[in-house]
C-alpha positions in Angstrom: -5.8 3.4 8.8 -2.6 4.9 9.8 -2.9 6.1 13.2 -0.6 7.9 15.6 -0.4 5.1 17.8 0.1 3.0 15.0 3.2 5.0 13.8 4.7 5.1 17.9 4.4 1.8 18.1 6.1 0.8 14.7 8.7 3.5 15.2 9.5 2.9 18.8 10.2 -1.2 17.5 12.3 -0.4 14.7 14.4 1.8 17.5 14.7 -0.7 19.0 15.8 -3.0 16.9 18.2 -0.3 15.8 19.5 0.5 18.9 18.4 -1.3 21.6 21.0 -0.4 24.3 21.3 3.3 23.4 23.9 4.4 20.0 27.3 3.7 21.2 28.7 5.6 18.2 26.8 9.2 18.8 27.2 8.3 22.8 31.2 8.1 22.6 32.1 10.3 19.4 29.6 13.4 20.3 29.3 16.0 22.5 26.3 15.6 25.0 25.7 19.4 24.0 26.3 19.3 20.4 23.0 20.7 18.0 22.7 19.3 14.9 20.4 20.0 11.4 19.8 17.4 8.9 18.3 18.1 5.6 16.4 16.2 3.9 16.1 16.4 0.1 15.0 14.0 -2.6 17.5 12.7 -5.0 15.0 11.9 -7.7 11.2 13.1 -8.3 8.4 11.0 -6.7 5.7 11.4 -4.4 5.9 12.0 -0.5 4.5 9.2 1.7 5.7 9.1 5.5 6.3 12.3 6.4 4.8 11.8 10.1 6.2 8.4 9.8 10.0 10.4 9.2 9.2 13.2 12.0 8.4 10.2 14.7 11.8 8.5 14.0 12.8 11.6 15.5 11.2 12.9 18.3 10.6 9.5 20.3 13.9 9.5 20.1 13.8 13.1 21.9 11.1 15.7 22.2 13.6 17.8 22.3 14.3 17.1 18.4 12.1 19.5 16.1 11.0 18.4 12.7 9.8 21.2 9.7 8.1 19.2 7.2 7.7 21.3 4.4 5.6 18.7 1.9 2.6 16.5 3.2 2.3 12.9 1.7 0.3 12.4 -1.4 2.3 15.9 -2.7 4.8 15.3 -5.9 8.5 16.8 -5.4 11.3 16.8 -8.0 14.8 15.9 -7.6 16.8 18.5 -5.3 14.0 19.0 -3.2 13.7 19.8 0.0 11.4 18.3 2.0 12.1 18.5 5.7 14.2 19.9 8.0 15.3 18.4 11.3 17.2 20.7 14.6 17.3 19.4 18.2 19.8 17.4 19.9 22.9 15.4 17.7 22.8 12.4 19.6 19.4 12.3 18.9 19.0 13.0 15.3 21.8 10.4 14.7 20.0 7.7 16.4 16.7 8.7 14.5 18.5 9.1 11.1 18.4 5.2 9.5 15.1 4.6 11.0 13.6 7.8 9.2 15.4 7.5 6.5 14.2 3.6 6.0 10.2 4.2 6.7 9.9 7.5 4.4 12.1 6.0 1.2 10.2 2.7 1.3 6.6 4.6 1.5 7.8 7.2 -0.7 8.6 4.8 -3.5 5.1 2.8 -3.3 3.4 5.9 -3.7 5.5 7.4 -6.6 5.2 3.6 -7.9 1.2 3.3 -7.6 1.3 7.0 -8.8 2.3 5.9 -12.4 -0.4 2.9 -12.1 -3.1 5.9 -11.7 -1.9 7.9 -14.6 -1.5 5.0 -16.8 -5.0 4.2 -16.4 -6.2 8.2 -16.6 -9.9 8.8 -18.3 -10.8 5.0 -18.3 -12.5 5.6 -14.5 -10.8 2.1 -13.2 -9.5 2.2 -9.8 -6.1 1.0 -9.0 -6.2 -1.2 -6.0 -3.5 -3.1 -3.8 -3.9 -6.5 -2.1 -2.6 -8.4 0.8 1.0 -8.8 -0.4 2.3 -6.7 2.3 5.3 -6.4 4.6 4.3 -8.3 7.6 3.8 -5.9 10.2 3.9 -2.9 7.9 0.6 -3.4 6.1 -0.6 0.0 7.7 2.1 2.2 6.3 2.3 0.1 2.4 -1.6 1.0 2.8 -1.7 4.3 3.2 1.4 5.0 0.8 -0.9 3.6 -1.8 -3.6 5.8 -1.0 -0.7 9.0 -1.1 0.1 7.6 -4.9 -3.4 8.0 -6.0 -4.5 4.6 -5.1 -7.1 2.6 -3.6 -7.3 -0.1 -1.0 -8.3 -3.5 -1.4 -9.9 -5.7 1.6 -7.1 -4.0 4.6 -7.4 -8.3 6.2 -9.0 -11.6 5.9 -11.8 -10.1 8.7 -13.1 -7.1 6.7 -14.5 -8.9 3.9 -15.5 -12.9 1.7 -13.5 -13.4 -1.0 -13.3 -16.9 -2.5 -10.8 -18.0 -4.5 -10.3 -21.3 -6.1 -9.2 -23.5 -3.3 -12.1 -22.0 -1.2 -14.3 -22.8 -4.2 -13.1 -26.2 -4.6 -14.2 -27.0 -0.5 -17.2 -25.0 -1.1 -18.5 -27.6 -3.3 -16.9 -30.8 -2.6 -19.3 -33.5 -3.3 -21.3 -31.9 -6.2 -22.5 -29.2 -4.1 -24.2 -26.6 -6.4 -21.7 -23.3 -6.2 -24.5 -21.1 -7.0 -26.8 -22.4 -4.0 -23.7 -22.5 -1.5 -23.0 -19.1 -2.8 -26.6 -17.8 -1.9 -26.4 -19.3 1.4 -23.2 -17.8 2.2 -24.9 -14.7 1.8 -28.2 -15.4 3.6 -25.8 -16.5 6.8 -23.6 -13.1 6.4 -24.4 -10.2 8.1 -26.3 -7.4 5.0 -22.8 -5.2 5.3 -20.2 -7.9 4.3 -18.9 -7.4 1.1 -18.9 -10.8 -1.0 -16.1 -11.5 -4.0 -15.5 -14.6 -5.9 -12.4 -15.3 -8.1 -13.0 -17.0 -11.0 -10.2 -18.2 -13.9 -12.7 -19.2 -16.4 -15.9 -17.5 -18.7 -17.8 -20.4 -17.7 -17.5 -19.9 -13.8 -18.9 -16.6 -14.2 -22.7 -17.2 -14.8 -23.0 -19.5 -11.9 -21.6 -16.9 -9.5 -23.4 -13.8 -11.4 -26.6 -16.0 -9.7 -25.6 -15.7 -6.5 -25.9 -12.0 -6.5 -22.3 -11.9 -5.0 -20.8 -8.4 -5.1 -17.7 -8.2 -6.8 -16.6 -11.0 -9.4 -12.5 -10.9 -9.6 -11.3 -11.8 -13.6 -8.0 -13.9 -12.8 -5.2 -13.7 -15.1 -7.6 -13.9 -18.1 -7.1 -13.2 -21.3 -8.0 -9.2 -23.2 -10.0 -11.0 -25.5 -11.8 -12.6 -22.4 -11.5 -10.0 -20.0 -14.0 -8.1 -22.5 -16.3 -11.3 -22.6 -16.2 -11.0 -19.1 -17.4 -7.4 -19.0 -20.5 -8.5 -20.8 -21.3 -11.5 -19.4 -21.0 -9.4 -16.1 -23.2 -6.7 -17.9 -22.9 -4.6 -14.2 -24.6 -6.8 -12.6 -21.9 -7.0 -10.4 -18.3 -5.1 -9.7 -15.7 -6.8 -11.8 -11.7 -6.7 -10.8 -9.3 -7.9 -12.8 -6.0 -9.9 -11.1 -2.8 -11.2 -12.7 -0.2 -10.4 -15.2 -0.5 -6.8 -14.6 2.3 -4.2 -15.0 2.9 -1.0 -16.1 3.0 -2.9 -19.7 -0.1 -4.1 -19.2 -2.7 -1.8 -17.2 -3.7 0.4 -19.7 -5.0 -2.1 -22.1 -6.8 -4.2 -19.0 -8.2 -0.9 -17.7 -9.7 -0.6 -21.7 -11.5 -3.8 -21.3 -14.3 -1.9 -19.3 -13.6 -3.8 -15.8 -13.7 -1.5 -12.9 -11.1 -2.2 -10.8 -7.2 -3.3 -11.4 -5.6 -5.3 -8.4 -1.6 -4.6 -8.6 0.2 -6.0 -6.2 3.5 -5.2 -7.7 2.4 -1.8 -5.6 3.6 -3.1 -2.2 5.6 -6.3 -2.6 8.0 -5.3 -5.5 8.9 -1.9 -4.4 11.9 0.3 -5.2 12.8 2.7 -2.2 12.8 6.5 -3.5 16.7 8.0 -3.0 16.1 10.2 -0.7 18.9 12.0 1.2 19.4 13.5 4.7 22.5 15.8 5.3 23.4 16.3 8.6 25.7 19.6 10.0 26.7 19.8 13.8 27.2 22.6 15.2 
């Protein structure tokens, strides 16, 4: 979740990374008492994410700043669009400017990006889901954007849920350990509100983790053809995801298999930032 104190705290670290003895620029070329407003309008059509995000770049630089956002995330906007407007301080909104700039386009762009995954996949009732491939230290903001876009969020860390993938598999039963009993005793150790998934790569994995009783069952790059095997085998016994080679191309047709949920996480790790302008005037 993307709290206020998540957003200072972010902010305040990429100011000062940005700056971090003061802007020698705005300090030496302006005016102590020079008022400024910046603009900001989008440069192509998308979907907002960040807008608190922008507004914070702002006034921790200076309360004194005022930002007039005039769209809320998860709201569409076409090209020539305005979408905020900034007064207070020059100095200020200078120093604010890149860091604003930087947080909104990048959020902006995963949710206009996992908003075409969503209508791809319209009528089908699959949910479009991110993963872990996240920005270190930026997971809370790529999370959220995808939830602006439409979106839905997968595990948010390793602590919130199981999911066993092959090389946990492969420990799991080292020695000719029986998966489906390990599975079942996994369970019986876990507390009753931890979610259990198991990634399989193979039809033949499935009916020995379909005993378990695990939870969700995640179809690894396998096949249409498969993926609809799958399905059946699955016959809702448990909630089935489907991972790997998945694209704009590509989602429709997995989503028409009958799985439930699409992991994508093209969404956060190969992300183009949304051209988005801000046009400052001093005054």
């Amino acid at each position: 979740m993307l709290t206020r104190q998540i957003i200072e705290e972010a902010v305040n670290r990429a100011l000062h990374e940005d700056a971090p003895w003061g802007d020698v620029t705005s300090e030496y070329l302006i005016p102590a008492d020079a008022v400024a407003t910046a603009t900001l309008e989008a440069r192509e059509p998308g979907i907002m994410a960040g807008a608190e995000v922008f507004a914070a770049a702002f006034t921790l630089v200076s309360p004194a700043v005022h930002v007039q956002l005039e769209i809320a995330d998860g709201e569409q906007f076409a090209a020539g669009q305005r979408l905020a407007i900034v007064t207070g301080p020059a100095r200020a909104v200078l120093t604010g400017e890149r860091v604003a700039l930087n947080f909104v386009q990048r959020m902006a762009g995963i949710a206009t990006r996992t908003a075409h995954y969503v209508a791809a996949v319209e009528g089908t009732g699959v949910r479009i889901v991110d993963t872990r491939k996240t920005t270190p230290g930026l997971r809370p903001f790529e999370k959220h954007s995808v939830r602006a876009g439409g979106g839905h969020n997968h595990r948010y860390s390793l602590s919130d849920a199981v999911m066993a993938k092959d090389n946990h598999l492969a420990i799991l039963t080292r020695g000719g350990k029986d998966l489906t009993t390990e599975l079942k005793r996994v369970r019986a150790e876990l507390g009753h509100t931890t979610h259990i998934e198991v990634e399989v790569d193979r039809l033949d994995q499935i009916p020995a983790v379909l005993a378990a009783g695990v939870d969700t069952i995640m179809l690894d790059n396998f096949s249409l053809e498969d993926m609809r095997k799958g399905v059946e085998l699955i016959a809702g016994k448990a909630v089935v995801e489907a991972s790997g080679g998945v694209n704009q191309n590509t989602v429709r047709a997995i989503a028409e298999t009958g799985v439930d949920v699409i992991s994508v996480g093209a969404l956060t790790h190969q992300i183009h930032s949304l051209d988005l302008g801000l046009d400052v005037a001093i005054s």
